[in-house]
Backbone bond lengths (Angstrom), bond angles and torsions (degrees), N, CA, C in turn:
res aa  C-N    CA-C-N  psi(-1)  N-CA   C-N-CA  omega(-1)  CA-C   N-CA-C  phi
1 X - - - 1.449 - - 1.520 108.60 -
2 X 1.308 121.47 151.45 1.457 121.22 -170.79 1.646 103.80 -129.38
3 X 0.775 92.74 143.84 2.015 112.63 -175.89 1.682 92.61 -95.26
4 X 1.465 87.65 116.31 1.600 105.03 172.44 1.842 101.75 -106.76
5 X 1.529 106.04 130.84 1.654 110.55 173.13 1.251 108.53 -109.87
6 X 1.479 138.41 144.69 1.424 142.61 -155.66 1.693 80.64 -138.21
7 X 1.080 130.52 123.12 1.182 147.89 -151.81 1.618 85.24 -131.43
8 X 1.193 125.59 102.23 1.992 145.08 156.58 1.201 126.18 -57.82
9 X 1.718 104.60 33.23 1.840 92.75 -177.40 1.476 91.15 -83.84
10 X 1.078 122.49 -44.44 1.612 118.84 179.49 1.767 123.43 -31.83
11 X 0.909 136.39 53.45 1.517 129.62 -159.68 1.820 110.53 -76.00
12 X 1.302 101.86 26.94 1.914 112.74 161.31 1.184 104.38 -46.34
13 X 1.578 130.77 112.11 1.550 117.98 167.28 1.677 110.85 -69.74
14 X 1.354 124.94 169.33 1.335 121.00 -140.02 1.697 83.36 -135.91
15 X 1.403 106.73 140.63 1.544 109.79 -176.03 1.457 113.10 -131.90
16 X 1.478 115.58 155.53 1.637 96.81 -174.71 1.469 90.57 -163.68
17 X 1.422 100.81 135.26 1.738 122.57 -171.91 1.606 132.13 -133.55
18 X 0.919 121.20 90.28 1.485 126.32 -151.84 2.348 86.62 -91.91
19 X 1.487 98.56 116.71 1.725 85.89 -173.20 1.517 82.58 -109.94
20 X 1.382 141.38 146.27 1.492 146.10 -177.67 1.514 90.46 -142.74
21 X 1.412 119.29 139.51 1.542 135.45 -149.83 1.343 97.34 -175.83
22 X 0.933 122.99 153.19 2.021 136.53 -159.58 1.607 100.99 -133.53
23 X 0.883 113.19 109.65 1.731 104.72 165.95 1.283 129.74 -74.82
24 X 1.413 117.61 146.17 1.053 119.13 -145.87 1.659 112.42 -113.90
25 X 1.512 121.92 145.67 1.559 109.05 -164.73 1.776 117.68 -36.96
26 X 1.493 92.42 -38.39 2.100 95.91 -175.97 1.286 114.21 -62.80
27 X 1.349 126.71 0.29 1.659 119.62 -155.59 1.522 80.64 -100.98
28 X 1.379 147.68 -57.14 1.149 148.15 160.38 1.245 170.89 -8.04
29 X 1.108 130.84 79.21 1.458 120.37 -172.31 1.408 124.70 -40.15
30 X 1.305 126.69 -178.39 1.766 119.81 166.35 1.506 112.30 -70.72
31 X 1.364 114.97 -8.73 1.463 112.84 -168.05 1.696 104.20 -102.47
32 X 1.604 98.90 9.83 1.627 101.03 -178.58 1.571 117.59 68.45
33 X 2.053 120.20 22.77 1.130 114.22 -169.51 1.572 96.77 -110.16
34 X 1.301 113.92 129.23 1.775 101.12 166.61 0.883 106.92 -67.32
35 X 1.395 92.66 172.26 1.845 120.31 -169.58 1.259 105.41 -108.84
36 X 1.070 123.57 117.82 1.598 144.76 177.11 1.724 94.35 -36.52
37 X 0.692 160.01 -87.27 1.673 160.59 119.93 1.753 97.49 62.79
38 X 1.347 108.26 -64.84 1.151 91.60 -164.45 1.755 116.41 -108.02
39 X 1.129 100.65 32.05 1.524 110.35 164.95 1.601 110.68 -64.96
40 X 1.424 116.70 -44.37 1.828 130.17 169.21 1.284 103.41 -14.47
41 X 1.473 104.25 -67.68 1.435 125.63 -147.98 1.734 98.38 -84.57
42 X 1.136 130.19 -41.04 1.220 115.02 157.14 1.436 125.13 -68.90
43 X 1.234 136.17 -34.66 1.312 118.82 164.29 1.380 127.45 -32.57
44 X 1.546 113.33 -53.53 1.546 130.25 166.86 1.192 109.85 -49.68
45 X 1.539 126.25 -59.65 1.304 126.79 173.90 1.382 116.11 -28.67
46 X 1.364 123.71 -58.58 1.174 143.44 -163.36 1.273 106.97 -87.05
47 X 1.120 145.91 -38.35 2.060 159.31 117.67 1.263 93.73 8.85
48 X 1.293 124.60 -78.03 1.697 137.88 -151.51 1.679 87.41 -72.31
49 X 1.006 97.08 -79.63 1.841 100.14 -173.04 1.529 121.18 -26.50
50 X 1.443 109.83 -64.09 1.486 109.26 160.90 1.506 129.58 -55.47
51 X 1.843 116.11 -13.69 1.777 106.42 170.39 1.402 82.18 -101.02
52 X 1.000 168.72 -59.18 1.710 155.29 166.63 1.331 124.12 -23.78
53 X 1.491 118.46 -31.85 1.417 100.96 -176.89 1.826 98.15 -107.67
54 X 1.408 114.92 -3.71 1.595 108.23 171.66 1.529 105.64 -121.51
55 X 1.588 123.31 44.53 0.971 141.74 140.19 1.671 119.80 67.31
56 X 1.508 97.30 37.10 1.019 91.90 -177.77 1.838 114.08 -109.74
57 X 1.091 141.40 170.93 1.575 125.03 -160.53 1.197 117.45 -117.48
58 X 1.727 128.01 92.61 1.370 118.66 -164.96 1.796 129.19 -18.68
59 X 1.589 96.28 -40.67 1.423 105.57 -163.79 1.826 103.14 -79.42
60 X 0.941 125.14 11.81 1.052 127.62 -152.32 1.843 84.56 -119.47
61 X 1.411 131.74 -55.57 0.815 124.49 -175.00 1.892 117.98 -69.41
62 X 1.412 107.30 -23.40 1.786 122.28 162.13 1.508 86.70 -49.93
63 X 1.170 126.46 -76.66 1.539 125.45 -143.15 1.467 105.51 -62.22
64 X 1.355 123.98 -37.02 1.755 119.37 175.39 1.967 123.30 -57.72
């Protein structure tokens, strides 16, 4: 067994966001497959959610 050391000069605080979202009949083909198309729009979904739930302020990141 080997001893791993994680050495903390790095002081990056560390963030973590679990976004869970249901698709919805319109996103769909008849075969029940999404459409590559609207992955975009969930990425963002999931963007906002993760600077919202670790508190950080959209407008704040415009201004940098």
């Amino acid at each position: 067994m080997r001893e791993i050391i994680i050495d903390d000069q790095d002081s990056r605080e560390s963030f973590e966001n679990v976004y869970v979202r249901r698709a919805h009949y319109y996103e769909t083909d008849q075969m029940g497959i999404i459409h590559h198309s609207n992955y975009i729009r969930w990425f963002e979904e999931a963007r906002t959610d993760f600077l919202r739930n670790n508190g950080i302020v959209y407008s704040d990141l415009e201004q940098s």
